[in-house]
C-alpha positions in Angstrom: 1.2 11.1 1.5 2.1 11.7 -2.2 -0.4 14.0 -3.7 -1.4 12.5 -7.2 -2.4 15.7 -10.0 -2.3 15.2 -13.6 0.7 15.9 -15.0 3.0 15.2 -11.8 6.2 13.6 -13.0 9.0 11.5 -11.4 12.1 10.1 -11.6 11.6 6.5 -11.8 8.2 4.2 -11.5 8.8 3.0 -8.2 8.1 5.9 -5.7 4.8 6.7 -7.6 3.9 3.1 -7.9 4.5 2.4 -4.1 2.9 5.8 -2.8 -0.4 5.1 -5.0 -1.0 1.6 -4.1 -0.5 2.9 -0.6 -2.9 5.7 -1.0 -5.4 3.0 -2.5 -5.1 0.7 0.3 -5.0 3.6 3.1 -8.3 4.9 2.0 -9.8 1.7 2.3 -10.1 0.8 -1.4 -8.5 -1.9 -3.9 -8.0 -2.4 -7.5 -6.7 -4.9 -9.9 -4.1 -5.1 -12.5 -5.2 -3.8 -15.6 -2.1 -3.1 -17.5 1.7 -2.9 -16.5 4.8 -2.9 -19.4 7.7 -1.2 -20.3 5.4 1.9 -21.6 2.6 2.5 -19.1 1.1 0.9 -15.4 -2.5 1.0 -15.1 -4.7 0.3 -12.0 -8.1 0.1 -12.4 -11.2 -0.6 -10.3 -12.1 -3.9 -8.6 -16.1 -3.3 -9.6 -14.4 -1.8 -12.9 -18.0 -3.0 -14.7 -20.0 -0.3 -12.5 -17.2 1.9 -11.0 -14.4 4.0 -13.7 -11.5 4.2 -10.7 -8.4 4.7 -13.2 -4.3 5.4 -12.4 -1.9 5.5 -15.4 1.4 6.6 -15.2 3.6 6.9 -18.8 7.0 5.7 -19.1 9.0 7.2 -21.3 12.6 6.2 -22.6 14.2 9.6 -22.4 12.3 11.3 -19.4 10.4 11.0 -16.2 7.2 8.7 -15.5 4.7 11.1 -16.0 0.8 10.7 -14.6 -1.5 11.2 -17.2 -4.8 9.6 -16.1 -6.5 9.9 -12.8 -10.1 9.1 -12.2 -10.8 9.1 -8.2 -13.0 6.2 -6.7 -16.6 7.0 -6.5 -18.0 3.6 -5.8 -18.8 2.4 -1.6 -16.7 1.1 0.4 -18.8 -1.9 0.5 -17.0 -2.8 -3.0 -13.6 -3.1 -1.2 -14.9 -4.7 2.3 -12.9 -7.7 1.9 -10.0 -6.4 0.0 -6.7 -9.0 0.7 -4.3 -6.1 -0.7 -4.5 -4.0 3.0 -3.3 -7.5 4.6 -0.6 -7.8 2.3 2.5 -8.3 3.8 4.5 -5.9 2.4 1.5 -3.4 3.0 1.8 -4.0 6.2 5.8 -3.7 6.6 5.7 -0.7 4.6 3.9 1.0 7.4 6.6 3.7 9.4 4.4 3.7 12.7 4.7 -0.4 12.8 8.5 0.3 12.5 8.7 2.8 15.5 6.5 0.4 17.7 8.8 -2.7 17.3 11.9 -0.2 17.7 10.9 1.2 21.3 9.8 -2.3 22.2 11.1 -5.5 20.6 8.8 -7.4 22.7 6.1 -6.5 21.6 3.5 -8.9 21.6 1.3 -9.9 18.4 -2.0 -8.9 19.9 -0.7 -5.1 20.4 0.2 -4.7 16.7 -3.2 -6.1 15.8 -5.1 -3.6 18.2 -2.6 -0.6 16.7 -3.4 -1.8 13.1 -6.9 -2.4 13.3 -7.0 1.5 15.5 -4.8 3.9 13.4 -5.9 2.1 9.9 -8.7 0.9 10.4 -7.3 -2.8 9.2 -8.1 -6.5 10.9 -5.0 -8.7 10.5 -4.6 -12.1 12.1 -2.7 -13.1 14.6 0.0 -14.9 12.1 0.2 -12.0 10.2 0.7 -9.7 13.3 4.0 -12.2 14.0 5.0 -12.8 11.0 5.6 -8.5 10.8 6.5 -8.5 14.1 9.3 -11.0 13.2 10.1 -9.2 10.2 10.4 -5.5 10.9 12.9 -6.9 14.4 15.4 -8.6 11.6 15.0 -4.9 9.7 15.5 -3.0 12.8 17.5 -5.0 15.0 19.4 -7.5 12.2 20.3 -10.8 13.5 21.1 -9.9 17.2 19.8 -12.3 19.5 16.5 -11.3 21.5 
């Protein structure tokens, strides 16, 4: 897990981008878009009106992507109970441990991803959702190889 401190720079806007709307979504939280252009990407609160949860990261032409504004979450996690972003599909195929359990067994059956989801994340997908990844990560792994 990418640690997030003021000041922290990187190369390009994707690996911070991914790793904090990761961190967001593993902690059990959300926000919504507040800003995102060719200068600056800025997440903010769901409950922004009662809760100050802020991520900015700075782009700048001739260096790194720099983060220069980071106020945790305070609010309850009440705010972000039904939060679609942790059933997002590529939330859910970014995960490595759902990877290594379709690569030791590409049978794996729907319900078992659901169970392992809902255990080591503390996430409830549906059933479609559990194929649909299931499907998914085997044409990743496995390519187009008959099963």
């Amino acid at each position: 897990m990418t640690e997030f401190i003021v000041g922290s720079k990187w190369p390009t806007l994707e690996e911070p981008k991914k790793a904090a709307e990761e961190y967001i979504i593993s902690r059990g939280e959300s926000w919504k878009y507040y800003k995102a252009d060719k200068r600056c990407w800025v997440r903010v609160c769901k409950n922004r009106t009662e809760y100050d949860f802020r991520i900015r990261f700075n782009i700048t032409n001739a260096g790194p992507v720099e983060l220069t504004i980071l106020i945790p979450h305070i609010c309850p996690r009440t705010t972000h109970a039904k939060s679609r972003l942790g059933h997002s599909f590529s939330f859910l195929s970014s995960n490595q441990q759902s990877h290594e359990v379709v690569e030791e067994d590409r049978h794996i059956k729907p319900k078992q991803l659901i169970i392992k989801e809902r255990l080591d994340r503390d996430n409830k997908i549906n059933y479609q959702q559990a194929y649909r990844l299931r499907e998914k990560l085997r044409t990743e792994i496995f390519g187009d190889e008959i099963l």
